[in-house]
C-alpha positions as CSV (number, residue, x, y, z in Angstrom):
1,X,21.1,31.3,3.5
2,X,20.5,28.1,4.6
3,X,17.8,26.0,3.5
4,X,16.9,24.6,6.6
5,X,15.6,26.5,10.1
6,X,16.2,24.7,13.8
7,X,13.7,22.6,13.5
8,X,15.5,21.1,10.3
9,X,12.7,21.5,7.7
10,X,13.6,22.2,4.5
11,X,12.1,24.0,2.2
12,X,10.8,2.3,-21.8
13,X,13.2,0.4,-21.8
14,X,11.9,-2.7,-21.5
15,X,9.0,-5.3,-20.9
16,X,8.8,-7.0,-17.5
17,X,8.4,-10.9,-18.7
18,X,6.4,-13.4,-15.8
19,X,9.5,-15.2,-16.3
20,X,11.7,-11.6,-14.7
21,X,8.9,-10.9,-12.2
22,X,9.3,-14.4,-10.9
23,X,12.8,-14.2,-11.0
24,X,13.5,-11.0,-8.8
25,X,10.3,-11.3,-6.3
26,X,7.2,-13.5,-7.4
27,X,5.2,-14.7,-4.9
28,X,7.8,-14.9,-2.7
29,X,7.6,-11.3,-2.1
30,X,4.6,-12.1,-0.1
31,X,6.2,-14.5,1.9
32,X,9.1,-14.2,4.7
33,X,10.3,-10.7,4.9
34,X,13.9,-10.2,3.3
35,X,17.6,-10.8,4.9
36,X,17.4,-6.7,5.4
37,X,14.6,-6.5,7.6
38,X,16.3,-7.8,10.7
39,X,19.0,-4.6,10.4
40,X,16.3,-2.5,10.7
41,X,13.6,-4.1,13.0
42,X,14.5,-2.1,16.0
43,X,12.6,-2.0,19.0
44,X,10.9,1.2,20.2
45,X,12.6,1.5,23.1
46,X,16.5,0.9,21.0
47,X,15.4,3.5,18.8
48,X,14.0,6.4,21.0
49,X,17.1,9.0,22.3
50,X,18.9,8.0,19.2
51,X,20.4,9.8,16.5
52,X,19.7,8.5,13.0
53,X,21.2,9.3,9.4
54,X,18.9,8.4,7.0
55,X,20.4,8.8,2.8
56,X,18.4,11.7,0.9
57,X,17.1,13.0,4.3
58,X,17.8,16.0,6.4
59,X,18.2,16.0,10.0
60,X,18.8,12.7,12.6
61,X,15.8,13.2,15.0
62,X,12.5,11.6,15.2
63,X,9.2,13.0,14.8
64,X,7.3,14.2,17.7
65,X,5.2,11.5,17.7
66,X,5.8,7.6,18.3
67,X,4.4,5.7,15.0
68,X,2.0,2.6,16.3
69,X,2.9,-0.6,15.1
70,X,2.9,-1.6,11.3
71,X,2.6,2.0,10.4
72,X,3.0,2.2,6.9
73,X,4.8,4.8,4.9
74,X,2.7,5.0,1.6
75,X,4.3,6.4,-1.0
76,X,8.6,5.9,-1.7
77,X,10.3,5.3,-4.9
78,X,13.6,3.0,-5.5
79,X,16.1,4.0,-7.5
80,X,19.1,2.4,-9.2
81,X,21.5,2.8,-11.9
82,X,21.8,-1.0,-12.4
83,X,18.6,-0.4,-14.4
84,X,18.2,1.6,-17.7
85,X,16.5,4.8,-17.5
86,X,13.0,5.3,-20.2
87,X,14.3,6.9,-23.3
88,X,14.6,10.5,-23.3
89,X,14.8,10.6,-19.7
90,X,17.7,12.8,-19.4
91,X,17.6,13.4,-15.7
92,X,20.5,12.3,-12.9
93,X,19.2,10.4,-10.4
94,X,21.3,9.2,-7.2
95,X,20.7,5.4,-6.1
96,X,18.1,5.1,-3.6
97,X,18.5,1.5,-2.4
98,X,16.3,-1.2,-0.4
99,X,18.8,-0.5,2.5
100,X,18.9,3.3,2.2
101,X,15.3,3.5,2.9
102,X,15.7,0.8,5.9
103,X,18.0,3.7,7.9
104,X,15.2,6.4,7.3
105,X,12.4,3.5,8.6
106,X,14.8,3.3,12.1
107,X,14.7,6.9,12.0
108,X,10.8,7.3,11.5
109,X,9.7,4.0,13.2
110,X,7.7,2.6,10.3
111,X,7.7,-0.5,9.1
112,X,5.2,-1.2,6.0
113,X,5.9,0.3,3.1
114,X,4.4,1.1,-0.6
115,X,7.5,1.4,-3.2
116,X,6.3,3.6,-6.5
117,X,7.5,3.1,-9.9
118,X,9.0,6.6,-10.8
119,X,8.8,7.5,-14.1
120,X,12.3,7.4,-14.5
121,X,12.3,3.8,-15.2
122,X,9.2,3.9,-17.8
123,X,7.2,0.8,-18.0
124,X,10.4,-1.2,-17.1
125,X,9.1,-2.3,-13.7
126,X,12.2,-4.4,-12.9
127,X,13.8,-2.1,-10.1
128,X,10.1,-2.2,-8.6
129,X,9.8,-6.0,-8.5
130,X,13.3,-6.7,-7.5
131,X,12.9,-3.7,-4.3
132,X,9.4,-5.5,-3.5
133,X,11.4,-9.3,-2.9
134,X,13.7,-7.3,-1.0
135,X,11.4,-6.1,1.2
136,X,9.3,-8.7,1.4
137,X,6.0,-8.8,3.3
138,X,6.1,-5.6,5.0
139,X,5.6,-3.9,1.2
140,X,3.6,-3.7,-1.8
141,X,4.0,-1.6,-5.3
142,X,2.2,0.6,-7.8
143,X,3.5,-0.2,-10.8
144,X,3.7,1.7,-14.0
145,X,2.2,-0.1,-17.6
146,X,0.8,1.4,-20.8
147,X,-2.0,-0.4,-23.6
148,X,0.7,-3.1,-24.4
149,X,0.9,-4.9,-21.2
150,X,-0.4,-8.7,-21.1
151,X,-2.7,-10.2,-19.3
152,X,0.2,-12.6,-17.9
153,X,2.5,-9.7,-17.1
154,X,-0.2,-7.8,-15.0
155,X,-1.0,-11.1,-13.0
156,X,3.1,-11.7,-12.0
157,X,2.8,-7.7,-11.1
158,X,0.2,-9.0,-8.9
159,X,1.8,-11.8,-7.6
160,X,5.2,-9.7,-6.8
161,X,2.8,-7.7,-4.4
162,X,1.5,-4.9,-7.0
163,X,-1.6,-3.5,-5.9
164,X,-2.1,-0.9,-8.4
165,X,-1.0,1.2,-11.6
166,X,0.0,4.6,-11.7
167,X,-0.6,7.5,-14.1
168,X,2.1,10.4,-13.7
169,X,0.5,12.7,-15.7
170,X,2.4,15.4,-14.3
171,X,5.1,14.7,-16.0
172,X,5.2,13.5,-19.6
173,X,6.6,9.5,-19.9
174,X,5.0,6.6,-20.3
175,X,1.5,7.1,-19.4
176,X,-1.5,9.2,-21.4
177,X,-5.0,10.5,-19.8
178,X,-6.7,8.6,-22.7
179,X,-5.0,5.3,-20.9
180,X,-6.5,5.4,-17.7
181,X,-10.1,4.3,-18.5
182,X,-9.2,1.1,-20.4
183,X,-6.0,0.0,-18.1
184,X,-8.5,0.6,-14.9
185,X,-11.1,-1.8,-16.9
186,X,-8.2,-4.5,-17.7
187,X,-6.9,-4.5,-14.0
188,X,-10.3,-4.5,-12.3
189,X,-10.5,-8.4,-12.0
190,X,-7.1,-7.9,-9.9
191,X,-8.5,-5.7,-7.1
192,X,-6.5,-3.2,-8.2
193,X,-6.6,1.1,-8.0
194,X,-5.0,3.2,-10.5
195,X,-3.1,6.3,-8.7
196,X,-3.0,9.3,-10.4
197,X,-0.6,12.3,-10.5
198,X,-1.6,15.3,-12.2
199,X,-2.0,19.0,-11.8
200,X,-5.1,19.9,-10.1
201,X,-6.5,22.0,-12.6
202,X,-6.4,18.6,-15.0
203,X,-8.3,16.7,-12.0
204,X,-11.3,18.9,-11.9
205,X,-11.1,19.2,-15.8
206,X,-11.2,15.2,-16.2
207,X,-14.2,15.4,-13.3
208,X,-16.5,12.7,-15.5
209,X,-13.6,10.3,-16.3
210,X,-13.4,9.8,-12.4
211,X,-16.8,9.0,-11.9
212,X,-16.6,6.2,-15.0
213,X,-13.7,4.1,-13.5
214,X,-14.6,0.9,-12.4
215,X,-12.0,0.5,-9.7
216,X,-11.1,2.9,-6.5
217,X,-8.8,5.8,-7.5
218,X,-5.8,7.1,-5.1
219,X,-4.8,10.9,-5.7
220,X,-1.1,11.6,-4.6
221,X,0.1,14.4,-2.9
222,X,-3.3,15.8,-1.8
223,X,-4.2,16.0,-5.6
224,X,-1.7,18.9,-6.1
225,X,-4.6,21.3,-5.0
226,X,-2.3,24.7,-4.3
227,X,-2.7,25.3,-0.7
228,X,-3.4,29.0,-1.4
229,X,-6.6,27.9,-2.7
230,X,-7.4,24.9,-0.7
231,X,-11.2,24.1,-0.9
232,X,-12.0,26.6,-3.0
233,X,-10.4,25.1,-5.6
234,X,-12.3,23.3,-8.4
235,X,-10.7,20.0,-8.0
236,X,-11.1,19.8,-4.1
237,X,-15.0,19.3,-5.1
238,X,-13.9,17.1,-7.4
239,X,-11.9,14.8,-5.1
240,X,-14.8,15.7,-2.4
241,X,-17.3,14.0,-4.4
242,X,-15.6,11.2,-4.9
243,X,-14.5,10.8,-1.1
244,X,-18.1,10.9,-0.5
245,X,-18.9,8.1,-3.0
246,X,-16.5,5.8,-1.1
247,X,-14.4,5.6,-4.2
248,X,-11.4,7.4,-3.6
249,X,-8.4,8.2,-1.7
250,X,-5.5,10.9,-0.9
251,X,-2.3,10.9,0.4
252,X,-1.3,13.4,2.7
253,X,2.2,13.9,1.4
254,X,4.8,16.3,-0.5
255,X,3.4,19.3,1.6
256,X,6.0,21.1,-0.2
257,X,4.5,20.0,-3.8
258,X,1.6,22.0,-2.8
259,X,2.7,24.9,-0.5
260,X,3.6,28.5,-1.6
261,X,4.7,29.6,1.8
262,X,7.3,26.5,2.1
263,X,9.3,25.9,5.1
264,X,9.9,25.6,8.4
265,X,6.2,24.5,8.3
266,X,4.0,24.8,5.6
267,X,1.9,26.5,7.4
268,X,-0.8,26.9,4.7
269,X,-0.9,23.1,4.2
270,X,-2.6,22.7,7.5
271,X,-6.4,23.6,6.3
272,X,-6.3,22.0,2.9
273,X,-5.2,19.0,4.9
274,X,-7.6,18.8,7.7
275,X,-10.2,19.5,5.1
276,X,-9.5,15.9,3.3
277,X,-9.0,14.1,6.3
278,X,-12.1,15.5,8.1
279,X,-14.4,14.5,5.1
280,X,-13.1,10.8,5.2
281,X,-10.9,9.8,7.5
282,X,-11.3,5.9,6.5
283,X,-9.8,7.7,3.2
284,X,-6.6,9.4,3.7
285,X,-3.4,7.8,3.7
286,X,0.6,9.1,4.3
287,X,3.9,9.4,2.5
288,X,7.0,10.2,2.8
289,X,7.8,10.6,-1.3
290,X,11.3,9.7,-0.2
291,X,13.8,10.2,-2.0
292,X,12.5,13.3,-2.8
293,X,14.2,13.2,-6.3
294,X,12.5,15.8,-7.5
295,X,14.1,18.5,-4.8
296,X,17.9,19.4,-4.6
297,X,17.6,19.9,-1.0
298,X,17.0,17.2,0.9
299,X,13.6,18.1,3.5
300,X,13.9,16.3,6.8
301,X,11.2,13.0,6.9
302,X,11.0,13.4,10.6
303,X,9.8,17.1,10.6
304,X,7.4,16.1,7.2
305,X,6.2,13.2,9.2
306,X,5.3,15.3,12.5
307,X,3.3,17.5,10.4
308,X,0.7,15.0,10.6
309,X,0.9,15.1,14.1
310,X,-0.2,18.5,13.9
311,X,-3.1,18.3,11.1
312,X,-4.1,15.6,12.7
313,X,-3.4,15.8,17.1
314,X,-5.5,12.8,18.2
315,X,-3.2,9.1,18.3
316,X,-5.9,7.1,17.4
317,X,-7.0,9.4,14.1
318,X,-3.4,9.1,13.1
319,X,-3.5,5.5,13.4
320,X,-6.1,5.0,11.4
321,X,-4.0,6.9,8.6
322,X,-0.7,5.0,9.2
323,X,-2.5,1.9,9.7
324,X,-6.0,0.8,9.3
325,X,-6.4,2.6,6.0
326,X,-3.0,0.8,4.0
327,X,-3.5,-2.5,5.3
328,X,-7.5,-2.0,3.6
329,X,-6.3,-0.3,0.5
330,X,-3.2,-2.6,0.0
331,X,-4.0,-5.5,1.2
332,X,-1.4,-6.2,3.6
C-alpha cells in the first residue's frame, strides 16, 4: 500500500577550534547572504503555479497558504559525509546539502532558516558552521557542546550565528540531563536558549530543573507530548507553566513524532496544537525537521506546512509564528 494518500502526506569526533569556526563562517555568516541564495530567491509570483522537487521531500506542490515575507523555517538539520560521524554512530545518513534545502525553500516560500546540529555529528559542529556561512544572513544554528567546551569556542559559535545549544536527550550521544543546568549557566552571558529533546514523560519528570535555568528554554516538536493524551498529559502542565512564566517556547513540528493516528492528516495533532499556540501565541514557533532522517519515507513539507494553516486559520496569527516570534528568539 502506498505510503502516501492524494493529498501526498505521508505517514565526537572532534573539537570545533575559533580558528575552524572562523574559517568556514565567522562573522561573516552574519553578513551578505551566500552565492546560493540568488538560485533560490524567487519571487512570489515566479513561484506560484509551479511544480517543485524538493531532495528528502514528497510531493511538488505548495502549501495552501502563501508564507509572508522572511518566514522562517525553525528547525532543519544538514548533513554531509564530508564530515565524520560521533563514534558509535552506526546509522546511514544521505547528504542533505545547503542547496538541497534551497529547492524545498522555492517549494515552501520561506526564506529564514534555523540549521540544527543532529546528533549524528556529536559535538563536532563543523557541518553546522560551514552550512551557517553558506547561508548566510537569512540563518542561524543550535549547536551541540558537552562540559568541555571553552569559553573561546562558545563565543566563535556565537559569532558563526549560533543562538543556542541543544540537548537531544531522546537519543543517547553527546549530551547528558545532568549537563543542561551548568551549560545553560556558561552560555547565559551569550543570549543564548538551550533546546531540548526528550520524551515527554522525562519533561514533566525534570519539572524543577526547568524552573532553575537561567536562560529561555525551546521544547522541539511540541515536547513529544503523545497526541492521544494531549493536555492531559503531565508534561503539557509542565510546558504550560513555563509558557505562562514567559520563559519558554515550542515548536510546532514533526506532527508525525507525536501522532498515533499518522497520515493523511494527523488529525489528533490539531487539539494538542491549538492548545500551545492558544496559551502563547508570542511563544510558538515552526519546523519543517527536514530531512526527516529519522523516517524512511519521505512526508511531503508542503502538506506538514499547511497543517498550520489549519491549527492555526487566521494570516496574521500564522505570521506571527513564521515571523515575529524567530526574528525575537533568534535574533535575526
Amino acid at each position: 500500500m502506498n505510503a502516501f494518500d492524494d493529498t501526498g502526506l505521508a505517514v565526537r569526533a572532534g573539537k570545533l577550534t575559533r580558528r575552524t569556526t572562523l574559517k568556514l563562517g565567522g562573522a561573516a555568516a552574519l553578513g551578505a547572504a551566500g552565492p546560493w541564495n540568488a538560485a533560490i530567491a524567487a519571487t512570489e509570483s515566479e513561484r506560484m503555479g509551479k511544480s517543485i522537487l524538493a531532495p528528502h521531500s514528497a510531493g511538488s506542490a505548495q502549501p495552501e497558504f502563501p508564507l509572508p515575507g522572511d518566514a522562517c523555517d525553525a528547525h532543519i538539520h544538514i548533513f554531509s559525509q564530508r564530515f565524520p560521524m560521533a563514534a558509535g554512530d552506526t546509522r546511514r545518513i544521505d547528504d542533505a546539502s545547503v542547496e538541497d534545502y534551497g529547492q524545498l525553500q522555492q517549494r515552501l516560500g520561506s526564506s529564514r532558516v534555523v540549521v540544527v546540529q543532529p546528533s549524528t555529528y556529536g559535538t563536532d559542529n563543523r557541518c553546522l558552521v560551514e552550512a551557517l556561512g553558506r547561508f548566510g544572513a537569512t540563518a542561524r544554528g543550535i549547536a551541540v557542546v558537552d562540559s568541555s567546551v571553552t569559553d573561546d569556542e562558545l563565543k566563535s559559535l556565537a559569532a558563526a550565528g549560533v543562538r543556542g545549544i541543544r540537548f537531544n536527550i531522546a537519543r543517547a550521544g553527546a549530551t547528558r540531563v545532568d549537563m543542561i543546568e551548568p551549560l545553560a549557566r556558561r552560555i547565559a552571558p551569550l543570549g543564548w536558549h538551550v533546546q531540548i529533546h526528550m520524551e515527554a514523560d522525562e519533561i514533566a519528570h525534570l519539572a524543577t530543573l526547568w524552573e532553575r535555568l537561567p536562560v529561555p528554554i525551546v521544547f522541539d516538536h511540541m515536547g513529544r507530548i503523545p497526541a492521544k493524551d494531549g493536555t492531559a498529559h503531565p508534561a503539557y502542565g509542565v510546558v504550560r507553566r513555563l509558557l505562562d512564566r514567559g520563559q519558554t517556547w515550542v515548536k510546532l513540528s514533526a506532527a508525525y513524532a507525536v501522532s498515533a493516528e499518522g497520515a493523511p492528516a494527523y488529525a489528533d495533532v490539531a487539539n494538542l496544537a491549538q492548545a500551545l499556540h492558544q496559551a502563547r501565541p508570542d511563544r510558538m514557533l515552526w519546523g519543517s525537521d527536514w530531512p526527516h532522517s529519522s523516517l524512511k519515507v519521505k512526508p511531503d513539507d508542503a502538506v506538514l506546512l499547511s497543517l498550520l494553516g489549519r491549527w492555526i486559520p487566521e494570516a496574521s496569527a500564522r505570521s506571527q509564528v513564521l515571523v515575529d516570534n524567530p526574528r525575537a528568539l533568534y535574533r535575526f
